[in-house]
N, C-alpha and C positions, 0 to 999 in steps of 0.2 A: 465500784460496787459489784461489778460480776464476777472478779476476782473473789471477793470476799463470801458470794453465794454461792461460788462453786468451791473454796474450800469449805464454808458450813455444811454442806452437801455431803462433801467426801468425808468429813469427822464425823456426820451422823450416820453415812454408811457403813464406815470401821467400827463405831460401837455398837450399830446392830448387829455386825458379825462379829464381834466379840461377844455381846448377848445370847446372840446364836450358839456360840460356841459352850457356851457357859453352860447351857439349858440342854445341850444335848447331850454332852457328856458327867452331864454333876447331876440337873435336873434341880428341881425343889421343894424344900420341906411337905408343904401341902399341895404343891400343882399334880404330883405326880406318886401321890400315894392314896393307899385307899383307910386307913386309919393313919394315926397320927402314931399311935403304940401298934404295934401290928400282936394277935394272938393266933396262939396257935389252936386247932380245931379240927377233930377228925370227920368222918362221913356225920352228916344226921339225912337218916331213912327219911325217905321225900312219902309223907303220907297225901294221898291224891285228895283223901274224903278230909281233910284235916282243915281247920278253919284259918281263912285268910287275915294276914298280920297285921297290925291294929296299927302300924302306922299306914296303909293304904288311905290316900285321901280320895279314891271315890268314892261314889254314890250314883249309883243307880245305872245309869244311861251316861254319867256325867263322870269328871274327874279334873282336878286342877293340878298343875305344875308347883311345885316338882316332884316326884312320884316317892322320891325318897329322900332323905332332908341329911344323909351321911355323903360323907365323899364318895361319889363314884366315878372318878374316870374314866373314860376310853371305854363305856360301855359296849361290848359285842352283841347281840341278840340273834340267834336262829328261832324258829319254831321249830318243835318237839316233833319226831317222825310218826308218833303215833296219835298225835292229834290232839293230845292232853293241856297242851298250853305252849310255854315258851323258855327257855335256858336266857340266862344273860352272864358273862364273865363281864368283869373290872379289874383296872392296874391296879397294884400293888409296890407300889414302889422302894416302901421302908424294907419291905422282907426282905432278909438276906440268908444264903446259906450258913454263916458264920452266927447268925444269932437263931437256931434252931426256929424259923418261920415258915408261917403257910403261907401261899402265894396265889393271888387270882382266884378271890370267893366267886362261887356260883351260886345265880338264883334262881329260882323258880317261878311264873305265875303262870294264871291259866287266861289274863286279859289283858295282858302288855301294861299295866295298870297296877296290878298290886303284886310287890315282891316277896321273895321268903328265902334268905339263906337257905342252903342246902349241904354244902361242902366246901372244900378248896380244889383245885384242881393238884395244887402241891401241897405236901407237908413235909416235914421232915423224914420221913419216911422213905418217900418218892421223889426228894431232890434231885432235877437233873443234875448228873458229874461236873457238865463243863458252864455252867452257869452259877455265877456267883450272886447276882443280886440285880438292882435294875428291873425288875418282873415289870414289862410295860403292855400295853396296848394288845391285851386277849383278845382274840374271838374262837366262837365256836361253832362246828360245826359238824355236819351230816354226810360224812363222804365214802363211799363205797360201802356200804353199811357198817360203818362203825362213825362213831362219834370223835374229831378232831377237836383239839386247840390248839391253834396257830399263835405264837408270841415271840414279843421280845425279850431280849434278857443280855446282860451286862458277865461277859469273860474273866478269867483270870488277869487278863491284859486292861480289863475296863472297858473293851472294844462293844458295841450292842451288834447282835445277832439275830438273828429270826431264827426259832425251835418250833415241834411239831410235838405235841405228846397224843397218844393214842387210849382210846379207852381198855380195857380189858376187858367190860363185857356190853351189851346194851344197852347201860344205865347211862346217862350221858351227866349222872351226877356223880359218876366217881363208878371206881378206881382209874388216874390215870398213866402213863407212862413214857418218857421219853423217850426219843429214838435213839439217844445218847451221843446224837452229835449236833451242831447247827445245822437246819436246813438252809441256810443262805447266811453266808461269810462274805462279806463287801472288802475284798483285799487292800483296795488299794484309798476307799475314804478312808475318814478321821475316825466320824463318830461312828461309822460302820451302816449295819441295815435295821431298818425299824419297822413297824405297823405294818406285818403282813396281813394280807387280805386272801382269802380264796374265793374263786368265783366259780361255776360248772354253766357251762356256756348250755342255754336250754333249746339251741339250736343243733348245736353239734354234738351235744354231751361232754366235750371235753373240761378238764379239771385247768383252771391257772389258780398263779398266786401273784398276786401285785401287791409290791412294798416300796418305801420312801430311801435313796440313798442323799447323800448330800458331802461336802467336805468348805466349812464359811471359810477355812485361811487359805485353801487355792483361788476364791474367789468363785465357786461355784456354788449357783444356786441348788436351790432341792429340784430332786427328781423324783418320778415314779415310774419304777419299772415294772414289767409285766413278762412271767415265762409260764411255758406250760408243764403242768404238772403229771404225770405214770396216773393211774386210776388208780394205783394204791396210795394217792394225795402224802406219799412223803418222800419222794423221787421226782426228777425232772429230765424231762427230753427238750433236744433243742436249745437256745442261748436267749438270756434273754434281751428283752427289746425298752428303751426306753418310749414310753408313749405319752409322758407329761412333766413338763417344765416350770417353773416361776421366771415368768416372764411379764408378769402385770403387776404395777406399782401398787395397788392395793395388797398385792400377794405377803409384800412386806417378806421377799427372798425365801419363803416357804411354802412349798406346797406335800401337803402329808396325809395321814388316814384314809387311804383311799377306798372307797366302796363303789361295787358293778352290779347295776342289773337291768333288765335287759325289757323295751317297753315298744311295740308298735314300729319295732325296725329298726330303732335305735338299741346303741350299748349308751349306757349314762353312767360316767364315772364322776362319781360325788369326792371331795377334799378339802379338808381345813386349809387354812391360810393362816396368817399374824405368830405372832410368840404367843404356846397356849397358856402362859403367867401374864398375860396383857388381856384389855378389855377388848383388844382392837379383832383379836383371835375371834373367825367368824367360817362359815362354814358356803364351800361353794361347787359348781358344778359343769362338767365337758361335756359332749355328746360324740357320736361318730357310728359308723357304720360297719365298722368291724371291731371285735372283741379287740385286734393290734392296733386302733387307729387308723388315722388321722381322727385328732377328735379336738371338734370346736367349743373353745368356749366361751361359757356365756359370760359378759359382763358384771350382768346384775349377780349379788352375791345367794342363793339359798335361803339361807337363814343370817340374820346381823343382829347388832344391836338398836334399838328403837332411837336412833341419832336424835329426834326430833325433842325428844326430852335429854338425852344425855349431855348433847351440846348445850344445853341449861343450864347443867346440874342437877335437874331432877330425876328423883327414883324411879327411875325404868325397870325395875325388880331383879331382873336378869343381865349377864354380860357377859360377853364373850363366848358365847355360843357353837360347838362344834363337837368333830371328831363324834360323829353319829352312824348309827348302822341302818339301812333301810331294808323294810320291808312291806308284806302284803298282806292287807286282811280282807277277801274277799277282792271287791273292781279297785278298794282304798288303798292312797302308801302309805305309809305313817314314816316317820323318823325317829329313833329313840338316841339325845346325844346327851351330852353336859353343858354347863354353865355354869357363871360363880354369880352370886347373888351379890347385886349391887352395893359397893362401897366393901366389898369383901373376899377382891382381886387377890389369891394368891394367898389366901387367909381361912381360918377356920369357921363356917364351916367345911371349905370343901366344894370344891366340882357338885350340880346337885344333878338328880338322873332329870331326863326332862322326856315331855314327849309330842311329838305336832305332826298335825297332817299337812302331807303334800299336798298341793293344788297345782293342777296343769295350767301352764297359760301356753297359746301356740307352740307347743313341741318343748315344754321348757319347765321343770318343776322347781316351786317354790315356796316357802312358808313364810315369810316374810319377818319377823320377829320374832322373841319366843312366846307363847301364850300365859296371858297372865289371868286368873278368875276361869270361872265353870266353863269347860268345852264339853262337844260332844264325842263319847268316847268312840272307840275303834268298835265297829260292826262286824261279824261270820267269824269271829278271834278263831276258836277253834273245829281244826278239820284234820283229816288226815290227809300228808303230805306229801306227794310220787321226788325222791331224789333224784 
């Protein structure tokens, strides 16, 4: 018999790396795109005084999940430097350069709460040269006064990359520009480098960027590395350093999306887990003491799914919960990530945006499932912001 469990073991390990393998380099149909037809779309003029879009489902004080009912993956979210509200990008996955596509819609709001297209960050127009397709895992950001997007993107070779495109003026809804090279080439993985993150360390002022390498047919798991960044956030001094591993059996050989920020002495690097075309994909979180590590983590996962109905059968509304960006509105953190609505893994409609507060428990932040019915919304949303 232990014969026979340790080969069932080992066969279910080769097909999650081969799943692994599948999903990193092909990816799929709806996990990892943001329509299912992609269109193309140039600037629309972001009007401040303009009324908010009628699919927002608050009310009042209040608002319920999921904030938006289309696919949105890999949601990124900064706030806006001038205080007006909030930018959010999403993957785009179907866009490719060969079928004249826009890539990585941008939205708008002023209360993390209700959204509004604005732009793309690509069009055919502003195609980077050395990226063909793959547009994954955007964020945006505020760095040296200009407006970044950090991304990934899929080569001539097929290989994913991490790119940096640059705004052209203060509008942080367009126009943007690529450096016209990868900012981080993973030589010697498979599927190469994904889901960059940048972080500006609010002790030392310094710029990094941490991103996920990984290679499943050497038999190594994912990683997350971390270097630092030039204050022109699209240059790098120094090498970088691995500072997170999959090393815990729920990890399920992945650890990805990685998000930094910085709370009462602690740095807290937040991270998805699972395959994100699985229910099992959940979102989780490390601590430590310096922006490089050592960094502990926590057992208990962040956010999951509500097992206590799942393991049922029953409709827990949401699933698979992750790949979230954090922030602050006022003392509050909130999370803004995706989910697939129950019984509709990996299916139309799509990732939905979601949004939940943190709650501290002894040094340790948590939401615990995703919210389902009327919560209370985000308080002090907008301020002016010191980069």
């Amino acid at each position: 018999m232990t014969n026979i469990n340790f080969l069932l073991t080992g066969a279910k390990i080769l097909m999650s790396l081969l799943d692994l393998k599948q999903q990193l380099l092909t990816g799929t149909i709806n996990s990892n795109s943001f329509f299912t037809k992609q269109t193309n779309m140039e600037r629309v003029p972001l009007g401040r005084s303009s009324k908010i879009i009628k699919d927002s489902r608050s009310s009042g004080d209040f608002y319920s999940n999921p904030l938006l009912s289309v696919n949105t993956p890999d949601p990124g979210v900064t706030r806006l430097v001038d205080g007006s509200g909030w930018a959010l990008v999403a993957t785009s996955n179907n866009a490719s350069r060969l079928y004249n596509s826009s890539a990585f819609p941008i939205y708008f709001s002023r209360d993390l709460i209700s959204w509004q297209l604005q732009s793309w960050v690509f069009t055919p127009s502003n195609w980077p040269a050395w990226a063909v397709g793959r547009m994954w895992a955007p964020e945006i950001h505020h760095v040296n006064g200009r407006y970044m997007v950090y991304f990934t993107a899929g080569d001539s070779a097929d290989k994913l990359n991490c790119g940096v495109a640059v705004a052209v003026s203060q509008d942080p809804f367009g126009r943007y520009e690529d450096i016209g090279k990868p900012l981080v080439v993973d030589e010697s993985g498979l599927a190469g480098a994904l889901d960059p993150h940048y972080f500006k360390d609010p002790l030392t002022k310094k710029h990094y960027l941490l991103w996920k390498e990984d290679n499943p047919l050497a038999l190594q798991t994912s990683v997350i590395n971390i270097r630092e960044l030039n204050k022109d956030g699209k240059s790098f001094k120094g090498d970088p350093k691995t500072v997170l591993r999959s090393d815990l059996s729920e990890e399920r050989l992945v650890v990805e999306a990685p998000w930094m920020m910085y709370k009462d002495g602690y740095y807290y690097l937040f991270y998805s887990s699972g395959w994100f075309n699985e229910s099992k994909y959940h979102m989780r979180v490390a601590k430590g003491k310096s922006v490089k590590g050592p960094f502990i983590k926590r057992n208990l996962p962040v956010i999951d799914n509500d097992w206590s109905m799942l393991d049922k059968g029953e409709n827990c509304t949401f699933v698979g919960p992750g790949h979230g960006s954090v922030v602050s509105c006022g003392d509050e953190w909130w999370v803004v990530y995706h989910a697939w609505l129950y019984g509709k893994v990996d299916q139309e409609p799509g990732r939905q945006l979601m949004l939940d507060k943190i709650v501290w428990q002894a040094g340790w932040p948590t939401v615990g499932t995703p919210s389902v019915g009327k919560q209370q919304a985000p308080v002090d949303i907008n301020k002016t912001y010191e980069n």
